[in-house]
C-alpha positions in Angstrom: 5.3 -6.6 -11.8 3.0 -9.3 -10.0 0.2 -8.4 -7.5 -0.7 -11.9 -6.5 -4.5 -11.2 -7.1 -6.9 -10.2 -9.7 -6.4 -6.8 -11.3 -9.5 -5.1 -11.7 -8.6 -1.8 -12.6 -5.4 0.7 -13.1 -4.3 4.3 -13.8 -1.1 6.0 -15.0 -0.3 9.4 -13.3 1.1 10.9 -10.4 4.7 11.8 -10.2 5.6 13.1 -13.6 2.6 11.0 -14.8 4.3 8.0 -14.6 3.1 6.4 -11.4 1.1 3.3 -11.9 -2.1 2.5 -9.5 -4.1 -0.4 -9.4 -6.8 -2.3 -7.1 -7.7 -6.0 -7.4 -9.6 -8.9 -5.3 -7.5 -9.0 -2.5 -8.6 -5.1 -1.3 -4.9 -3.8 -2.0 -4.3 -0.2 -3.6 -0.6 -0.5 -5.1 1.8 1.7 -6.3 4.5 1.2 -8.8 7.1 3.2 -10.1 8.6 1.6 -13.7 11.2 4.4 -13.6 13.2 2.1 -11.1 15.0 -0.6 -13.2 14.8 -4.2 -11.8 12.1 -2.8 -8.8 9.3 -4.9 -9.6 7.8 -4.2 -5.8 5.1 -1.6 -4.9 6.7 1.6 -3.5 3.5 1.8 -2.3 -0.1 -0.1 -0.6 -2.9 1.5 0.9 -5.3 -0.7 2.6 -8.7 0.7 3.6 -11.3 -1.6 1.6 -12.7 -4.6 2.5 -14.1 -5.9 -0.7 -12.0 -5.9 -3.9 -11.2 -2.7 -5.4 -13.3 -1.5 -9.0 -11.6 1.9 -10.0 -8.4 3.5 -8.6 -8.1 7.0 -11.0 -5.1 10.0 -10.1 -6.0 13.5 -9.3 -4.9 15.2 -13.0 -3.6 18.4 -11.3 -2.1 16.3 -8.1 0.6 14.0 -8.3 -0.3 12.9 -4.5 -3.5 12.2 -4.6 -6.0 9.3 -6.0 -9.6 8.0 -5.5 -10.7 4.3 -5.6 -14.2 2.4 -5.2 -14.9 -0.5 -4.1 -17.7 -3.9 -3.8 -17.3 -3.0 0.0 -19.8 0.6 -1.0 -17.2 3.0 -0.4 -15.2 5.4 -2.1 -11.7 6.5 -0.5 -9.4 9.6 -0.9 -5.9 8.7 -0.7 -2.4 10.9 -0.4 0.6 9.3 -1.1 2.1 11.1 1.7 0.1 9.0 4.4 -0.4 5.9 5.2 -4.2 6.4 6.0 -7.2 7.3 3.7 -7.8 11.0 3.3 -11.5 10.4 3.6 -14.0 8.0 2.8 -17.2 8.9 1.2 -20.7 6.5 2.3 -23.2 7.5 -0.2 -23.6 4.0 -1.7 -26.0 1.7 -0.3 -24.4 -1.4 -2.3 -21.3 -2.4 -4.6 -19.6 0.8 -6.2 -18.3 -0.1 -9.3 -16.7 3.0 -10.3 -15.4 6.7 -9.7 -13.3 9.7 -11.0 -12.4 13.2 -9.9 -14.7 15.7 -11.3 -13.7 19.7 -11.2 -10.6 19.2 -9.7 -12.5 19.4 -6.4 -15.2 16.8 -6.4 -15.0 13.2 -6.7 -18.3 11.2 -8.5 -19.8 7.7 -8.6 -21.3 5.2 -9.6 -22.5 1.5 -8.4 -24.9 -1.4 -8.3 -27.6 0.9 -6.3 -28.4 2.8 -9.7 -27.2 6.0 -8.3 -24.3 8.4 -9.6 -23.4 10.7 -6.7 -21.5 13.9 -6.3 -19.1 14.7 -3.3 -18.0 18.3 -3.7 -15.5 20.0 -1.5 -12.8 18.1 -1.7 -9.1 19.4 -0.7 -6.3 18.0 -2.5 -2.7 20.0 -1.6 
């Protein structure tokens, strides 16, 4: 599988948990599936950043849904079922270098401003 650009992160779940995400330099979120013999494509890319990508992590109760965070100081919700982000959360004044789902419902993170923030309410179905 070749993404062209700099891998800076990945994650392994979604679909059956075998779904494989990963962000780089070039501001691409993609989507493999190793299931597929010989498909060494993406099934999927979500673009949304505009800075390269630090942390992409799954949902661990949704097989649709994922977070990432990038140098461009936002973090995005995505669905595999769109072609848009979900949402995009602003609380980051500079770089954010990383982020997870917290409580199933809440997403939190961290980056060059110091500052590890909490964005509760978050829908995934």
């Amino acid at each position: 599988m070749f993404c062209g650009k700099a891998i800076n992160c990945l994650d392994i779940g979604g679909e059956s948990s075998t779904l494989i995400a990963a962000g780089g330099s070039d501001h691409i979120i993609r989507i493999w599936d190793p299931r597929k013999p010989g498909k060494y494509d993406p099934i999927f890319q979500f673009s949304g950043h505009n800075s390269w990508i630090s942390s992409c992590k799954w949902h661990n109760k949704s097989w649709f849904h994922l977070v990432s965070a990038s140098y461009d100081g936002k973090v995005m919700i995505w669905d595999l079922r769109t072609a848009f982000p979900l949402g995009v959360i602003d609380s980051h004044k500079n770089k954010v270098l990383c982020a997870d789902w917290w409580k199933d419902d809440s997403v939190i993170s961290g980056g060059v401003d110091s500052k590890l923030c909490v964005s509760s309410g978050i829908s995934v179905e």
